[in-house]
Every structure is written in C-alpha cells, then in structure tokens.
C-alpha positions as CSV (number, residue, x, y, z in Angstrom):
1,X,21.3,-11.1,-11.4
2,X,23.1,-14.4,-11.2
3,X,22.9,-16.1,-7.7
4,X,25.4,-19.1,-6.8
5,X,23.6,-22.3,-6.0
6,X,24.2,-23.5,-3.2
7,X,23.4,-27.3,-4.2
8,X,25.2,-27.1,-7.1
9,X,28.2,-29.8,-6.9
10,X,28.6,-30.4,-10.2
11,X,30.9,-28.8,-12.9
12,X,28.3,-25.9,-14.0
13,X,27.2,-26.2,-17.6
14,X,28.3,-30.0,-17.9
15,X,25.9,-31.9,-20.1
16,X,25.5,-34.3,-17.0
17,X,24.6,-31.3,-14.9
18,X,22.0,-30.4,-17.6
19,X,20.7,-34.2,-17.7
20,X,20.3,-34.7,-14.6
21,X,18.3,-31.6,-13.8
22,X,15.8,-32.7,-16.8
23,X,15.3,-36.0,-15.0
24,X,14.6,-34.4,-11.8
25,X,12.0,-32.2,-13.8
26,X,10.7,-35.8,-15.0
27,X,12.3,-35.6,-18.7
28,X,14.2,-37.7,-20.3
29,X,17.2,-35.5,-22.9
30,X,15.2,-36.5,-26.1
31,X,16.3,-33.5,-27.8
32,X,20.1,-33.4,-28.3
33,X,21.3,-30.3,-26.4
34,X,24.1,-29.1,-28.8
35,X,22.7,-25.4,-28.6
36,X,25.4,-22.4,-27.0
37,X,24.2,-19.8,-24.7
38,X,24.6,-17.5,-27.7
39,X,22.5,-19.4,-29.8
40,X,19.8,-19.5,-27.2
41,X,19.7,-15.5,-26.9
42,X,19.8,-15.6,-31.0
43,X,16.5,-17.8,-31.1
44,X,14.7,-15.2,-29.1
45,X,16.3,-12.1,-30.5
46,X,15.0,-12.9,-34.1
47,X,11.8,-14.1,-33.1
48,X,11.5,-10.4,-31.7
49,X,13.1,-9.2,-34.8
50,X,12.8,-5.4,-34.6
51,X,13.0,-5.6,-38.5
52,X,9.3,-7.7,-38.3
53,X,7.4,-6.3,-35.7
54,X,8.1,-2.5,-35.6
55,X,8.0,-2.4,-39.6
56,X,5.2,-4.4,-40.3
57,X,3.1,-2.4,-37.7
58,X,4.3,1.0,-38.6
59,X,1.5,1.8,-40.6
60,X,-0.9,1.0,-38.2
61,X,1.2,2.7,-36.1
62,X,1.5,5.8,-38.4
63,X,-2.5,6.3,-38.3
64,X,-2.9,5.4,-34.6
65,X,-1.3,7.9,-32.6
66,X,1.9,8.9,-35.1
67,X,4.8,9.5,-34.7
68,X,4.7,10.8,-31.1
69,X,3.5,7.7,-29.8
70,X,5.6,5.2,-31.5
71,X,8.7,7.0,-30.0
72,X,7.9,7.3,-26.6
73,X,5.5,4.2,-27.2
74,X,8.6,2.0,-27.6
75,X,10.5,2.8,-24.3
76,X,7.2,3.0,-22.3
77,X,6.1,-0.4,-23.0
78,X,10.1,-1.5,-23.3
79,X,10.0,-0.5,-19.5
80,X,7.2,-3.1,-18.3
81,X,8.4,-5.6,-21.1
82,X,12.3,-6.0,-19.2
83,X,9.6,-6.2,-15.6
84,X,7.8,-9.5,-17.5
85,X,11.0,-10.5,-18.5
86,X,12.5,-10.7,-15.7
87,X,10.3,-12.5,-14.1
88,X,9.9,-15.1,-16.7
89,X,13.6,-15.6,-16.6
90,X,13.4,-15.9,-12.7
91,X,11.2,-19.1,-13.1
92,X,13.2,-20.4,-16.0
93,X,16.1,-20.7,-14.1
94,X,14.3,-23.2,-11.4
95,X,12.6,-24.9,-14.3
96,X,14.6,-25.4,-17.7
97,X,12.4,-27.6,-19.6
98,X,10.7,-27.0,-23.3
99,X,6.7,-27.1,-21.7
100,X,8.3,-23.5,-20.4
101,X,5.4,-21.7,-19.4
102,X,2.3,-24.1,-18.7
103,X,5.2,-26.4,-16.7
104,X,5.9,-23.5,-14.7
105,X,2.5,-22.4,-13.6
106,X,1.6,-26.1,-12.5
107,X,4.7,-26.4,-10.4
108,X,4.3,-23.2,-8.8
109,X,0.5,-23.4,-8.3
110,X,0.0,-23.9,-4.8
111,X,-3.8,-25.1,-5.4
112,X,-5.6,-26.1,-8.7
113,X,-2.2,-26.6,-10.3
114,X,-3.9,-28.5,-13.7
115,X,-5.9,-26.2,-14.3
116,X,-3.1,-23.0,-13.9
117,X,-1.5,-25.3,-16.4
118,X,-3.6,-26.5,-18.6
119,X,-5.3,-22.7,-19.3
120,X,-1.4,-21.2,-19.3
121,X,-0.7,-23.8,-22.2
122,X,-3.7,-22.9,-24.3
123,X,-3.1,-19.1,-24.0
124,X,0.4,-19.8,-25.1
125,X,-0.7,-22.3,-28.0
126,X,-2.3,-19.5,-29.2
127,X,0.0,-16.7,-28.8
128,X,2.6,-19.2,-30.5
129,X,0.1,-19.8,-33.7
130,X,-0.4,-16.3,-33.6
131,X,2.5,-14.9,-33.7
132,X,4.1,-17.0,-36.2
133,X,1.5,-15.8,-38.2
134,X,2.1,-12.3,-37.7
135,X,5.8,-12.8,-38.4
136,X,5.5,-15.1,-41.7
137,X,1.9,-12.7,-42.9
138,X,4.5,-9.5,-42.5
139,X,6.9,-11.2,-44.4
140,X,4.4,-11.7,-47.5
141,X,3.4,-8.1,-47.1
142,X,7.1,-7.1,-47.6
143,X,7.5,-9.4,-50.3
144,X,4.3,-8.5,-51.8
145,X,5.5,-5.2,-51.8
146,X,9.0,-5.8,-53.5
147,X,7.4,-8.3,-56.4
148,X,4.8,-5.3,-57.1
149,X,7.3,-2.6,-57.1
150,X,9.7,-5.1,-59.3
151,X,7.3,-7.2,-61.6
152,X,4.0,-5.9,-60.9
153,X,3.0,-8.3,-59.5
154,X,0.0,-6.7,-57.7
155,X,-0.6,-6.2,-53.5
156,X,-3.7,-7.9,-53.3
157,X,-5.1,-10.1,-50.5
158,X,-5.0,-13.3,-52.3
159,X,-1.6,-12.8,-53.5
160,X,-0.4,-11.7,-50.0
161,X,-1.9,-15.5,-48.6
162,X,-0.4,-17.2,-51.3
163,X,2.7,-15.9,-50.4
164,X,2.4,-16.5,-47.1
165,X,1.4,-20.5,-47.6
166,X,4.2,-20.2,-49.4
167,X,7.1,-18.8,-47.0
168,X,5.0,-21.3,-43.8
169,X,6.1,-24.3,-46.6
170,X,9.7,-23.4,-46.4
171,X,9.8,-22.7,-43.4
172,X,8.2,-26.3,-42.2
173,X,10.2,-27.8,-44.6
174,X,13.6,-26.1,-43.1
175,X,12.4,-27.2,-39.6
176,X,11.9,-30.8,-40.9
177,X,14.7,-31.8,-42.4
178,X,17.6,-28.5,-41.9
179,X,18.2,-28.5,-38.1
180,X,21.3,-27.7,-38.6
181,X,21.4,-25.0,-41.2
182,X,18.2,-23.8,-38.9
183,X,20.8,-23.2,-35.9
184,X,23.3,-21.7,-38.4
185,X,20.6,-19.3,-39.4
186,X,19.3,-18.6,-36.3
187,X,23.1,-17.1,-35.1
188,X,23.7,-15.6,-38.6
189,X,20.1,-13.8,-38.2
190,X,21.6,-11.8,-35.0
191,X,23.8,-10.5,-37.3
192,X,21.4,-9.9,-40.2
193,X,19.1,-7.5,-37.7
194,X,21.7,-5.9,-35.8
195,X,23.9,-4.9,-39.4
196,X,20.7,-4.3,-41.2
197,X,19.1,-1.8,-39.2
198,X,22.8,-0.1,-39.1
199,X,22.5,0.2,-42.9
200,X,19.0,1.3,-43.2
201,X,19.5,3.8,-40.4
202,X,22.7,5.0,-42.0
203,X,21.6,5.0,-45.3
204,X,18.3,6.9,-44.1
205,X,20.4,9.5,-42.3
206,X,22.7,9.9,-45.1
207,X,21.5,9.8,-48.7
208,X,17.6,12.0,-47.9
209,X,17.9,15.6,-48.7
210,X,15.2,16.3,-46.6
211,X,14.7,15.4,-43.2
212,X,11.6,15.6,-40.6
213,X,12.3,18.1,-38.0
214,X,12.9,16.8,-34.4
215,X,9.5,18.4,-33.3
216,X,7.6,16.4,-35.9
217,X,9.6,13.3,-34.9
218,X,8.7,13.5,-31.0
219,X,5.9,15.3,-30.6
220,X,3.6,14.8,-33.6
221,X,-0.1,13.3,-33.0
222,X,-1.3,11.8,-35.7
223,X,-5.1,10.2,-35.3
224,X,-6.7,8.1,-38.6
225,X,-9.0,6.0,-36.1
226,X,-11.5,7.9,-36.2
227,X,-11.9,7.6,-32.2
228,X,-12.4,11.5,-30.8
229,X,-10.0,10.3,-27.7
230,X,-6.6,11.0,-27.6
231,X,-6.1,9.2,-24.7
232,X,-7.4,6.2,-25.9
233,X,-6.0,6.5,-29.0
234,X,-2.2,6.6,-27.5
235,X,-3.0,3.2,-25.6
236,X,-4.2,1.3,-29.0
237,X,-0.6,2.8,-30.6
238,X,0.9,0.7,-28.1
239,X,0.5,-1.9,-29.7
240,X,3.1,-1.8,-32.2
241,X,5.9,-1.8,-29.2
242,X,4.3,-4.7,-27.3
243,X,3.6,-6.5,-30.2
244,X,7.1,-6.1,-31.7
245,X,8.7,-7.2,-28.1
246,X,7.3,-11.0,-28.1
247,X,8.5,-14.3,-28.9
248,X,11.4,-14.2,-25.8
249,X,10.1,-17.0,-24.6
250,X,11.7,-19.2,-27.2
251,X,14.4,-19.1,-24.7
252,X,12.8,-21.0,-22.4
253,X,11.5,-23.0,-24.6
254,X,14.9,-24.3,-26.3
255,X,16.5,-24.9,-23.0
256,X,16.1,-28.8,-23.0
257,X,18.4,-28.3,-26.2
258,X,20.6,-25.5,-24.5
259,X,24.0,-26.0,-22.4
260,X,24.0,-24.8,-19.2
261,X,20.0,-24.0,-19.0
262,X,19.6,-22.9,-16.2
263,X,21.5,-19.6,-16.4
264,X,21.6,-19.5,-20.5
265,X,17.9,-19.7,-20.9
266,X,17.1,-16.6,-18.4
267,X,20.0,-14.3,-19.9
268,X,18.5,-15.5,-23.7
269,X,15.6,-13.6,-22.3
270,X,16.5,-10.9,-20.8
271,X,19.7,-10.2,-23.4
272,X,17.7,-10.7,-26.2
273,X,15.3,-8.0,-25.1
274,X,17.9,-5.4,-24.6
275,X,19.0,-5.4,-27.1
276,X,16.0,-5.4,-29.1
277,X,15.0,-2.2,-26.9
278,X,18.0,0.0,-28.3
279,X,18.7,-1.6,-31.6
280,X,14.5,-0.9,-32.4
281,X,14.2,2.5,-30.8
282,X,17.1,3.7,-33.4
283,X,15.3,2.0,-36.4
284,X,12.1,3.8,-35.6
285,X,13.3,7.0,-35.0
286,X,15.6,6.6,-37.8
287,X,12.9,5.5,-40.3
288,X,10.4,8.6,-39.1
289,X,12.8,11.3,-39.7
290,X,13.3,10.1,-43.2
291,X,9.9,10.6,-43.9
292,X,9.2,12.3,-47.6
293,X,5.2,12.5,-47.7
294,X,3.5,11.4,-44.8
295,X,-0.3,10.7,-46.3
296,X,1.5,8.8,-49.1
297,X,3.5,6.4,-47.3
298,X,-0.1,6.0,-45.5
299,X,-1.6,5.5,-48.5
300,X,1.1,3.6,-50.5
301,X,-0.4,1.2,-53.3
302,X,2.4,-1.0,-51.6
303,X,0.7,-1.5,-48.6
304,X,3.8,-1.3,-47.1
305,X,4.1,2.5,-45.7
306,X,7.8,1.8,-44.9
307,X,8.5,0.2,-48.0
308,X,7.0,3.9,-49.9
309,X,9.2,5.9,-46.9
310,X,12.7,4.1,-48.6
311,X,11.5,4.3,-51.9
312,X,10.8,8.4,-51.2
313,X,14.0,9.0,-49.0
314,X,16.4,7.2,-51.2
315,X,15.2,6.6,-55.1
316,X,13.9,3.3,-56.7
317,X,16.8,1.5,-56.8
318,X,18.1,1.4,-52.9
319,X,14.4,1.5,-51.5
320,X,14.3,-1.6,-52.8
321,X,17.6,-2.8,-51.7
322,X,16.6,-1.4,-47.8
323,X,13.2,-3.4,-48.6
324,X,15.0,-6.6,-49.2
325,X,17.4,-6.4,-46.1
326,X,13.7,-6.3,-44.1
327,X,12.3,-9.3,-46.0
328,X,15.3,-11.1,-45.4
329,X,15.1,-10.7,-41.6
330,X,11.4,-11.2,-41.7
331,X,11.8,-14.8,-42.9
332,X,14.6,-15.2,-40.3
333,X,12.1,-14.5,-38.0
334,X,9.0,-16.8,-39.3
335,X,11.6,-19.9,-39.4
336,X,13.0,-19.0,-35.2
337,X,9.4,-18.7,-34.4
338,X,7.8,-22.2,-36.2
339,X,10.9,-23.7,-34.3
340,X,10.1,-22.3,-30.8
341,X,6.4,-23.2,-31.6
342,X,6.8,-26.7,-32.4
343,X,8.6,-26.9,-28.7
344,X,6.0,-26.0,-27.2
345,X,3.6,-27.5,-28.9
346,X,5.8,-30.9,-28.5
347,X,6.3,-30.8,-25.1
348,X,2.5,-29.8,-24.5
349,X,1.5,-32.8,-26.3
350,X,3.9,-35.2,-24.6
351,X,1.4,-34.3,-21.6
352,X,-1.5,-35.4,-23.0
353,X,-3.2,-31.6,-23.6
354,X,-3.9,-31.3,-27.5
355,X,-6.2,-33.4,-29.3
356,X,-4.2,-36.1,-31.0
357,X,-1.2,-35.6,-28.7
358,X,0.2,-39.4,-29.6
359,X,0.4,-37.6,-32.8
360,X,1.9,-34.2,-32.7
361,X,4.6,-35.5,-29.9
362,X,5.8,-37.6,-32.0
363,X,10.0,-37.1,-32.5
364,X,11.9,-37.8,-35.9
365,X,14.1,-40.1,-34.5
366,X,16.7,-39.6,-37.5
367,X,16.7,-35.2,-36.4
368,X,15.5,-35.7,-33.0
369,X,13.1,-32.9,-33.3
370,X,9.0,-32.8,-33.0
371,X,8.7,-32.7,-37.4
372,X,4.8,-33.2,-36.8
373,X,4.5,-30.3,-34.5
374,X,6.4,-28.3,-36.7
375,X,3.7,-28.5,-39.2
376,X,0.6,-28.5,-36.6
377,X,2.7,-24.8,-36.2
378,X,2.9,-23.8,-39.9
379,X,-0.6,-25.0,-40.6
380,X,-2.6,-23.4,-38.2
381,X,-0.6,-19.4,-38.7
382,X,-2.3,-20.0,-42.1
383,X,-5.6,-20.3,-40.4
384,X,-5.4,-17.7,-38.4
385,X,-4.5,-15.5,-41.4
386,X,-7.1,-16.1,-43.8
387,X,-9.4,-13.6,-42.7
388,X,-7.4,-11.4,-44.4
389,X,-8.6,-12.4,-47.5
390,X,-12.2,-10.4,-46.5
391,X,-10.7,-8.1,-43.6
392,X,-8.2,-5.3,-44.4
393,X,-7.8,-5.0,-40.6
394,X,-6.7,-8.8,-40.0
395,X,-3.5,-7.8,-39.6
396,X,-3.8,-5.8,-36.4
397,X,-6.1,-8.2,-35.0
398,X,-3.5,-11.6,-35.8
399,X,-1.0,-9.1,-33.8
400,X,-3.4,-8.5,-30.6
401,X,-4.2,-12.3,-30.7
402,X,-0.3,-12.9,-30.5
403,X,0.3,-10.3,-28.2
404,X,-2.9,-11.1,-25.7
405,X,-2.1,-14.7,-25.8
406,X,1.6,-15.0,-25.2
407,X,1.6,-12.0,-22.5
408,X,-1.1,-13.1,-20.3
409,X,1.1,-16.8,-20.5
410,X,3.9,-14.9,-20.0
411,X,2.9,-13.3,-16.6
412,X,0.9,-16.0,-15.4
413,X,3.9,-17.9,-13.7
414,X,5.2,-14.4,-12.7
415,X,1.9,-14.0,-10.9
416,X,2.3,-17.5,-9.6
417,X,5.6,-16.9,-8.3
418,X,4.6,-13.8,-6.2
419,X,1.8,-16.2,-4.6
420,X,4.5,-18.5,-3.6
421,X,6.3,-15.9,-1.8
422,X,9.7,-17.1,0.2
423,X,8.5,-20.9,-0.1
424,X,9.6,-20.2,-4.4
425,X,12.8,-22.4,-5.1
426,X,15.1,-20.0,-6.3
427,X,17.4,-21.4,-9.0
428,X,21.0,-20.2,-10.2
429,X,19.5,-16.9,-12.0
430,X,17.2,-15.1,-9.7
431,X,16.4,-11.4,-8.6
432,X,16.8,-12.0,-5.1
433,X,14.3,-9.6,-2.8
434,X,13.3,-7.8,-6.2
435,X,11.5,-10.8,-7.3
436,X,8.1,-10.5,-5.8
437,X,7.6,-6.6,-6.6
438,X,8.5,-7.0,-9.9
439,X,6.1,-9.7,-10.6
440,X,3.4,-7.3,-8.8
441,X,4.0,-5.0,-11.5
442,X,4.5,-7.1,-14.6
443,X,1.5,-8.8,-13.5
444,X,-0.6,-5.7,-13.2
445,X,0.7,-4.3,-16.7
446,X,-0.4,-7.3,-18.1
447,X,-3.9,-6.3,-17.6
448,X,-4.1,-3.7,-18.4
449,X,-2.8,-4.5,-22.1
450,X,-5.1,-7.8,-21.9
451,X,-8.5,-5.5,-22.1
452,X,-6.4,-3.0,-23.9
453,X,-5.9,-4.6,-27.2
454,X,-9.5,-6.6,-27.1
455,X,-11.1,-3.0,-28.0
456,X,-11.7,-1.9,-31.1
457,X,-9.0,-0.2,-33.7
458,X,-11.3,1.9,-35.8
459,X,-14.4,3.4,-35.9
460,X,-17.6,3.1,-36.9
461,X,-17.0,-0.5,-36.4
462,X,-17.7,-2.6,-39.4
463,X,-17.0,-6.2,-40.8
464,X,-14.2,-4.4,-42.2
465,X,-12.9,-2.8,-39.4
466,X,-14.0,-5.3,-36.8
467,X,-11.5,-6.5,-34.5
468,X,-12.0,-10.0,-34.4
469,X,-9.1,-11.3,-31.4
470,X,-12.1,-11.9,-28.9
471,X,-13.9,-13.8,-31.0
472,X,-10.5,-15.7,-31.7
473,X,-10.1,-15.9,-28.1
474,X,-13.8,-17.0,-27.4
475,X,-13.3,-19.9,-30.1
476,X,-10.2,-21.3,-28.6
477,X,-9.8,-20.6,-25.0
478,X,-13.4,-21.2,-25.1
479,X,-12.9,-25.0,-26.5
480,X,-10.2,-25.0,-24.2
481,X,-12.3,-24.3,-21.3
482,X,-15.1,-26.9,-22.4
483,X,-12.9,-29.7,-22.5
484,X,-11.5,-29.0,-19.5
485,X,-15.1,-28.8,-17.4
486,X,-16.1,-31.7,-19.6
487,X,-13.5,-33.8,-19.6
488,X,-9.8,-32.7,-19.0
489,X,-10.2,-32.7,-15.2
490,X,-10.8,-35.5,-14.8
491,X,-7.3,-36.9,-16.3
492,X,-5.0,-34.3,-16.8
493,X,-2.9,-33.6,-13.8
494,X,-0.7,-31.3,-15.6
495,X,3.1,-32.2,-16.9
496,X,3.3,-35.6,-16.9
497,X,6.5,-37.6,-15.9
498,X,7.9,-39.8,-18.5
499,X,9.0,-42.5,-15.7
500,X,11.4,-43.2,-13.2
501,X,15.2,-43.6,-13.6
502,X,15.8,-46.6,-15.5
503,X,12.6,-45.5,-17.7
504,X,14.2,-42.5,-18.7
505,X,17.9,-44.1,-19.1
506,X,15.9,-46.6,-21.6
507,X,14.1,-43.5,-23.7
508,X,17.4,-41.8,-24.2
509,X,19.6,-45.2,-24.9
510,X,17.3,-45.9,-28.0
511,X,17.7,-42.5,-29.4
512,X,21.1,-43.0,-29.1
513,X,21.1,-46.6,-30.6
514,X,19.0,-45.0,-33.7
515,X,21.1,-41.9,-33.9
C-alpha cells in the first residue's frame, strides 16, 4: 500500500533524499548504499529460503503432525506471517535505518522508550544468532548427508559441527573481504531457490512411478511425539512454517545500504514473503507426494528424511543431484543471514548495548562494512549449536530459539505502533486505516507462538529430548535483563545520535577520503 508523502520535495529515491533522511534519524551514510530495490527483496528472500527452512524441518515435521499439518500448516501460519509483515514494513518505512527493530521500538515508545529498545535488541540479537545457526547447522546436515551417501563419510554429530564451523568460516570470510561477490550472490540466490524448487518439484512429479494419493497428502495425521493430544500436537508442527518464514527483516536491516529505503525496504519484506508463501507451499506438497516409504525416510541413516525421499523417488544418481541443488541454496542462505546479522549487531553496538561495543562497531574502512560483527555473528551460531553434539533434539530447539526471538522483536514495534495510534508518523509505505488492526492481530499471534514453541517436543522428557530454548532464553535475555536493572539504565537512552550536521558531514568525508 504505497501512500504519497506529502513532505517529500525531493527527487524520490535520490541518494541525497536517502542521506538526508539518515541524518534526520541521527546517522551519518557510513555504509555505501549501492544496493537496488531488488537486491534488498533478494537479501530477505534467501534468508527465508524455502530450500532451508521447510527441508531441514521436514522431518521433524514428518513425526509431528505429518503430512496433514505441514500442508495446511504452511498457509495457516503464512496468513499471520503477511499480518507481522506488514506491520513491520509499516514502521520501516518511517524509520529506514540498520538498528531496524530495537530503533523502532524506542522511537515509537511513548514511555520507557530504553528499555522497549534495549529488550527489542536483545530478543533480536538472539533470534539473529539463532537463526543463522539454524540456516548454516541445516546446511551441514545436508552436506553430511551427501558426503555419507558419496564417500561414506558418516552422519554423526561431530562430523555435522565440524562441518558447520566449517561453512560459518566461509561464510565470515565472504562477508569480510567479498562484499561484492556477496551482493552478486545474494541476487543470483533468488534465482537458485525459485529455479531449484521448479526442478525438484518437476523432477519429483515426473520421473516417480509411484505417487502418494491426494488423501494421504492432505489429510494424513501422523504423531511420533509421543504426546496423546492431537491438538497439541498440530500447534508444535507449526513450527516448521513459522520457522521457515524468518529472516525478513534483513530488509530493514540493509536499508542504510539500500536506494530509495523508505519504500524498497518495506516491499523487500513484504515481496520476499510472497513469494516465499507460493514458491514453498509447492515444494512441500511436491516433495510429500513423492514419498516412497514413509518410516524410512523417517528413519533414514542420512538423517536427512528429504534427502532418503529423492534418493527413493528418483534413483541414486539424481537424489543426489536434487540434494545438491538444496545444499547449494542452504549456504546461500547461511551467508544472506551472517550479513543481515552483522547489521544489526553493528548498528546495536554503535549504541553502546553489547559488551565491547567500541569493538564490534567497528567498520573496515577499506569495505565499509562491520568485519568484526560479522564474526561476533559466525561465532556465536556455533555456540548455540554445540549442544548437538549430546542432544539429537538441538535442532528443533536452535529453530524455536530463532523463531521465539526474532518474532517477539518482530511484533514488538507493531505493538508499539498500535499504542501510538493516529499520533504514528506515517512514512511513504503505509497501510493507511488497516494499520492498527493488523498490528492487533499480529501482535496477538505472536503470543500465542511465543508460549507455543517454549513447550516441550517429545515425550517422556529427557536430556535427550529436552527442549532447551527457555533455558537459552533464561541465559540471555536473563543477562540482558540484569544489566539493564544493574547498570544499563542508568546510561543507555536508547539509539544514540552520532552528532549534529557538521559532525556527521565529517564521519562520511573521511570514509570518502579513505575510500
């Protein structure tokens, strides 16, 4: 819904336009803002990368709830996921800067702004950590997968984190010193995901001689929980869906490196979900109708059910072809997402709100991009993944911590927003009168999947089975919220401003000198 602005005077989309409207946010352009609208949407689109989230988690899916609920799963949770969307994309439009979320909730706080902001940041720090490691641990598990099935080399835990330290390497080392082939990638990755699930779809449809009927497909209930519930059962198998649509936020987060932010950011979010919704809905019903043996793709010594489904529906030879199509957009993935972490992790530093900030904010003034937050990014998805090393349901937990984390970020704003009622400054994107009862209900969706995907997976519970994202969350936030009652209080006042006019002039003047 694109509103004209009435204070706009200025050429839309000129890099002045774009400037100035950093400085009046209290920025100066440190980042060079060479990126297209397109290449805005195609950050966001492969962070959601329908060829990562809805393959990594359709095993778990495949044992909780089956194919019934992954089906109608995915446009159920699609539906509230455009709501949360839009809403984000609302506020990015009045604010186009890289702090994205946390900035927004501190502007639009009408009392205790710090604190809106400061809490909003660490819940996305930790979405952002998470999620990167979900993307870049699904990845391994892929390629785990391939190098068992092509050299034997075995799918064990401690291969799987080797792998992954492995893939977080490259993918700091791309972010350090390949910004450009990064932004080459990031636009050829569009095409990667949307081509690739055409082939394995078509390839799925074509080359089987057996197919799943269309009653197996939509309406079968399949429960390995062990939970007696069905109900309950359906809502944990939501998961997959709201895990898989994530990461949109990388819009918002690129847009003080984006032309024309303040419309190109919010239509990065909403296209990229879209078209996520339709182009993943096909894969998974494509990929469940081409299921051979249902128990063994469960049961695959892969540990990759879809990986066994290819290898079942089409021979040795072009499972492992589909396989590699995955991997490939995986890793696409894992590099968009260490970019769009290392933004926000940048600009969250650059206000004074992670310890060592001087540190992590710190721009390589050859690139012009955050290198030490890029790694602060790769190093701490490794963390987060370890425990799979002594958990076979790590996984699903890394996914809820990602999910929890960036969602309740996500809506925060959005709930902030609705507060602010008529007195909200509108920018050039905006949803008009629709604003305020769409944030109402992304809000309340929110949580909902907030105590939703804190509950535990399996049962009986055991270390094994535990799901450990509260205690992840009890660690963190809870960190968080000491040093904010201790000491963050009494000093940070949210986003800070870099200086005035001149000050900011100065900042960009000696990147340009360097550059």
């Amino acid at each position: 819904m694109d509103v004209p602005d009435s204070q706009t005077t200025s050429e839309p989309g000129h890099p002045d336009e774009d400037s100035a409207r950093l400085h009046a946010l209290g920025y100066a352009q440190e980042l060079k803002r060479t990126m297209s609208a397109f290449s805005n949407f195609a950050v966001s689109f492969t962070i959601i990368s329908i060829l990562s989230g809805c393959l990594t988690l359709y095993g778990f899916g495949m044992k909780t709830g089956g194919p019934a609920v992954m089906i109608w799963g995915w446009p159920l949770v699609g539906l509230f996921v455009v709501l949360v969307g839009l809403g984000m994309a609302e506020v990015c439009s009045s604010y186009p800067t890289a702090g994205g979320l946390y900035y927004w909730a501190a502007k639009l706080a009408t009392r205790n702004g710090p604190a809106w902001s400061w809490f909003t940041g660490w819940f996305n720090l930790i979405g952002q950590i998470a999620v990167t490691a979900g993307i870049d641990f699904g990845a391994a598990l892929f390629l785990n997968a391939f190098l068992d099935l092509q050299w034997g080399f075995s799918a064990t835990p401690g291969h799987t984190i080797l792998l992954l330290a492995i893939i977080l390497v490259v993918h700091g080392v791309l972010n350090t010193f390949g910004v450009r082939v990064v932004a080459v990638l990031n636009s050829v990755s569009v095409w990667w995901h949307l081509l690739g699930v055409l082939v394995i779809v078509g390839v799925l449809v074509i080359v089987p001689a057996h197919h799943q009927d269309a009653s197996f497909v939509f309406g079968s209930f399949v429960n390995q929980t062990g939970w007696g519930s069905m109900a309950y059962v359906f809502a944990l198998g939501l998961l997959l869906a709201q895990y898989t649509l994530t990461g949109y936020d990388a819009s918002a987060h690129m847009t003080e490196e984006t032309k024309n932010a303040s419309k190109a950011g919010p239509r990065g979010i909403i296209t990229s979900i879209l078209v996520s919704l339709v182009a993943g809905w096909v894969l998974l019903i494509g990929l469940t109708f081409a299921i051979q043996d249902y128990d063994g793709a469960v049961n695959s010594a892969t540990g990759v059910p879809p990986a066994q489904i290819f290898i079942d529906a089409t021979g040795a030879v072009t499972g492992k072809f589909l396989l590699l199509i995955c991997i490939g957009a995986q890793l696409f993935c894992g590099m968009a997402s260490v970019t769009a972490n290392s933004r926000m992790i940048y600009a969250f530093a650059r206000d004074g709100a992670i310890p060592g900030s001087s540190f992590w904010h710190r721009i390589n003034k050859r690139t012009q991009t955050p290198t030490n937050a890029v790694w602060l990014a790769a190093g701490g998805a490794l963390i987060l993944a370890l425990p799979y090393l002594w958990s076979q349901t790590a996984y699903a937990a890394v996914t809820s911590i990602a999910t929890v984390g960036l969602y309740v970020a996500y809506v925060i704003p959005v709930f902030l927003r609705v507060r602010r009622g008529d007195s909200f400054e509108k920018g050039p994107w905006n949803l008009g009168r629709w604003g305020k009862p769409i944030g109402v209900v992304a809000t309340a969706w929110v949580v909902v999947i907030f105590v939703l995907f804190m509950l535990p997976q399996s049962s009986p519970i055991t270390v094994d089975t535990f799901n450990y994202t509260p205690i992840a969350f009890l660690i963190v936030l809870g960190g968080a919220a000491l040093w904010w009652v201790l000491s963050a209080r009494k000093w940070f006042t949210g986003p800070k401003v870099q200086g005035s006019a001149a000050e900011l002039a100065a900042v960009e003047q000696e990147l340009k000198d360097l550059g």
